[in-house]
Every structure is written in C-alpha cells, then in structure tokens.
C-alpha positions, 0 to 999 in steps of 0.5 A: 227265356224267363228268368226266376228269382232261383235263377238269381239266387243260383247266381248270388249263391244264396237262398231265393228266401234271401233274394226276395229279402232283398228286393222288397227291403223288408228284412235285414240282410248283409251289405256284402250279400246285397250286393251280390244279389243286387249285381246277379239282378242286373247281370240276368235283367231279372224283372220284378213282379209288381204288386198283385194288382198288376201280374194279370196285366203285362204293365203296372199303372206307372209311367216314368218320366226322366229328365236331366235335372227338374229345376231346370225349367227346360225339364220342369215345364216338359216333365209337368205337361206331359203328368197332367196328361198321365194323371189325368183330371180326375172327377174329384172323388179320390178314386183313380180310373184311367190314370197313371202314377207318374214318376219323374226321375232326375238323372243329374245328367248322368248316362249311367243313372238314365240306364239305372232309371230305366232298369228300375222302371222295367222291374216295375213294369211300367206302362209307359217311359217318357224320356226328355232332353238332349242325348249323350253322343258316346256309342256304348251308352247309345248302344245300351239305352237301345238294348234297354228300350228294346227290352222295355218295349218286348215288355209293352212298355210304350217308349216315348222321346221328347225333345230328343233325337231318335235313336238309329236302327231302333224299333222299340220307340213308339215315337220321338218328339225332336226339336228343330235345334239346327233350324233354330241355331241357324235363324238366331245366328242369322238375325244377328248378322242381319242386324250386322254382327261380324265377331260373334262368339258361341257361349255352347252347351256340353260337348257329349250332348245332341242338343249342343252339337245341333245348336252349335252346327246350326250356329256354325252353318250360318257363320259359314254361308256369311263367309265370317269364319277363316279371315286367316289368323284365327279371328273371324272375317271382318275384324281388322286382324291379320289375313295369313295363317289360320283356317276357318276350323281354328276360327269355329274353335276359337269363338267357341267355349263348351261348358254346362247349361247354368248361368255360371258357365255362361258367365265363366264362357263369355269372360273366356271369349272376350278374353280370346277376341275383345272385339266381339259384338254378339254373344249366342248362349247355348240356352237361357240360362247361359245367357244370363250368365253371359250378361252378367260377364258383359256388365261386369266389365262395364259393358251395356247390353245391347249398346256393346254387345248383343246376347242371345239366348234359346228355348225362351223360357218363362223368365227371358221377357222379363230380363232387361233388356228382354232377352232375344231367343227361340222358343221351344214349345215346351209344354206342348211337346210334353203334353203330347209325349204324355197322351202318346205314353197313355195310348190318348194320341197317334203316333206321327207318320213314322213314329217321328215328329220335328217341332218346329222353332221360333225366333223371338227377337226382343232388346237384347240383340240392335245393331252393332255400335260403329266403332 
C-alpha cells in the first residue's frame, strides 16, 4: 500500500501544508515539529516525489554511488570510473541525453549513514545505487541494508555491489562485483614464506569489516598449511622460543592487530607487533595505506626495509611503485570494477551469470619484500 503525504502528516499530528514544508525546506518551520515529521518519514518509508520531469517515470535521472570515505584512493579510483560510465561522454553541447547525475556519498564508514544514504536515494527515486567497499558483518545492519535494497529494487532501482561480497538470500541485487580478497591474502602470504619468512606479523583492517576478515583468512590459510602457527608458547613455529604451552589459535592472535585502513593505524600495529614478537621478519598490512604506516614504524626503530623486515601491502594503489623500496602488494583492478559497476547501473552491460562475478587478484612482487637476513 502506498503511503501519502496525509499519512505522514496523521502520524506527525500536523497539517500535510506542514509536511510538505518540511521536506522541500522551503518554509520556516520548529525544530521540534521537524523532527516529528522527519521520524514519521522514516517510520512509514514515505518516498518523495521527485521533480515533475520524473513522476511519469518510476525512476528520476539520478544514481547514487556510495563509498566509505572519497580520499581514500581505494573509493576515489572505484567512485570516478564507475561516473564516467554514468554521465556518459557527452557531445559537447551542454545538453544531457542519455546521462545520469551521479551523486557520490561518503558514509564515513558508518552503517547508520549507509541506510540513511540509501533512504534518501529512494525519496528521490534514483535510477541506479552503486555501493563500494567492504560490508560491515553486524546481522541487524545485514538485515536492514536487505530490507532496504529490496525496497529500492520493487522501485526499479537497479542495485549494483562493487568490490562487496553478495549479500545472502537476496534478490534485489541486480549484480555484485567481489574482489578475490581470500585469493589474494593467501598468494601474498605465500610468497613471503617462499622467500623464507617464518615470523610474520598481520597489520589487519577493522574487525566488522568482510574485507578484512577475507584478507586476514586468506593470510591465516597460508600461515597454517606452512605449519607456522602453534610452536607451543604463542610464538610462531620456526623462532627458537619455547615448545609447550600455547595453541595455534593464541598464535593467529598474537601476530595479529586490527586497527583502521590509514597509515596511522599501520604505523601504531607494527610498533605493537614488534613489541609482542621482535623477531618478526615480515609485516603484511591490511591494504597500502597500512603499509606505509608499517614502514615508518620499522625505520624508526632504525630498521631497513627490506634488509630486516619485508612489508606488504594490498590493492596497489597508484602511490605503491613509487615508495622506496616499491611496495610489494596485489592489485586490485579498481577502475575497471567500477566502470562495470557504472555500465550495470545504466542498463549498458549484462549482468554475470547469476548476478555474481569474482575479480580476480594479482600479486605485484616489487622491493619491499627479499629473503629474510640469516641471523
């Protein structure tokens, strides 16, 4: 059943004159009867009627993109690719034709503002949501974002993920674009005990996160099948500690510290890793903004990279070839996702069989990462 705007003004006890000044801010009104209007919105998921260009359609000309935070590269390279595919090339006249608006949100990581981005985008009834990064593992924000998508899509919205695993049990996806985080955590995790690292250390991502829980078990599965984790005390096999006492689930843990994705938490993880195991010869940061951050920890404490200790990054972002050493990582084919995620929100591209697609992850090995130092 529809709901009206006299249905949210019924449940705001004011006049539907009052709900209308408020949701086009045209018109002075209380702050006190805002938020009862604005509450009575969301509790009925009253959606607005877009400008009169659009109430013939079922969707307006507007596509949201949303992101965790546009100065990160990862988002900014993802969030740029897919609104050149949206707004199109243009011919150069000032006259739109097939374009969309794009509209880049920037949640600031927060779960709450992602379901308050998508509300909005819904009012507005925008032809496509393109949403980016990693999703947040709590089961009552899962459970919302499904009810929420599953409302823009019976709308027409079409729903694209990008870099995102798919969400369970839903249909209102019209295709989710996943990176092989696992994949590539395992190869990059391989390569470093190829070269002969024992004692590696994990600089890891937030614990709420997908992407850090799949980069951190594709870590972890290589750690294992090495037989590097569980030498008895807490420190990993191979170091010339103990042999009694601990388990190889103290030693995932111990060799693990979760913080942001910001070189300041990669420079405040390594400190706390080296405090635990001084030993270590590798670090492996949740993505390369970690790792730079990890690098600056190790040099000063008058350590050389990577004569001491190897670091690695992920996603190779723009900046990681011209780090000193270049920084070994995987690359992520960010651009590329988010052009696709843009040509599936504009109708351009078929969806994968499925509506699901894994993009496949590259290791980069580069100067950052050498054979461990014979002590």
């Amino acid at each position: 059943m529809t709901v009206t705007l006299a249905d949210v003004a019924a449940r705001a006890r004011v006049s539907p004159a009052t709900v209308s000044r408020v949701l086009n801010g045209n018109y002075p009104v209380a702050a006190s009867t805002r938020d009862r209007v604005l509450r009575a919105v969301d509790d009925l998921d009253y959606v607005l009627n877009g400008p009169a260009s659009s109430l013939a359609a079922a969707t307006s000309d507007l596509i949201g993109i949303l992101v965790n935070d546009i100065a990160d590269p990862f988002f900014g390279i993802m969030a740029g690719a897919a609104q050149t595919e949206i707004g199109g090339p243009g011919d150069g006249s000032g006259r739109a034709g097939g374009e969309k608006l794009a509209v880049v949100c920037n949640t600031g990581g927060s779960p709450a503002r992602e379901l308050t981005y998508l509300t909005l985008l819904q009012r507005q009834r925008a032809a496509a949501v393109v949403l980016t990064g990693g999703a947040v593992e709590d089961p009552a924000h899962r459970a919302a974002m499904s009810a929420k998508l599953a409302k823009l899509a019976d709308a027409g919205t079409r729903v694209v993920l990008c870099g995102r695993p798919p969400l369970p049990d839903s249909e209102s996806v019209l295709a989710a674009l996943a990176f092989d985080n696992r994949g590539g955590g395992r190869r990059l995790t391989e390569h470093l005990i190829s070269l002969g690292h024992r004692r590696i250390g994990y600089a890891a991502g937030p614990l709420e996160r997908t992407t850090t829980r799949h980069r951190l078990e594709g870590h972890r599965d290589a750690m294992r099948a090495a037989g590097l984790y569980g030498n008895g005390d807490g420190s990993p096999a191979g170091s010339a500690a103990g042999s009694a006492g601990g388990s190889a689930a103290g030693d995932e843990e111990r060799l693990t510290v979760h913080g942001s994705y910001d070189r300041s938490s990669g420079y405040d993880a390594t400190v706390e890793l080296l405090r635990r195991e001084p030993g270590i010869t590798a670090v492996v940061a949740a993505n390369d903004t970690v790792a730079l951050g990890a690098a600056a920890a190790i040099r000063d404490r008058g350590l050389r990279i990577p004569e001491d200790i190897s670091v690695a990054g992920f996603d190779d972002l723009p900046f990681s070839v011209d780090v000193v050493p270049a920084l070994t990582t995987v690359r992520l084919p960010l651009f590329e996702a988010g052009a696709r995620a843009g040509r599936l929100a504009m109708g351009k591209e078929t969806p994968p069989p499925g509506g699901i697609a894994t993009i496949p992850a590259e290791l980069m090995v580069r100067g950052s990462t050498a054979v461990p130092r014979v002590e």
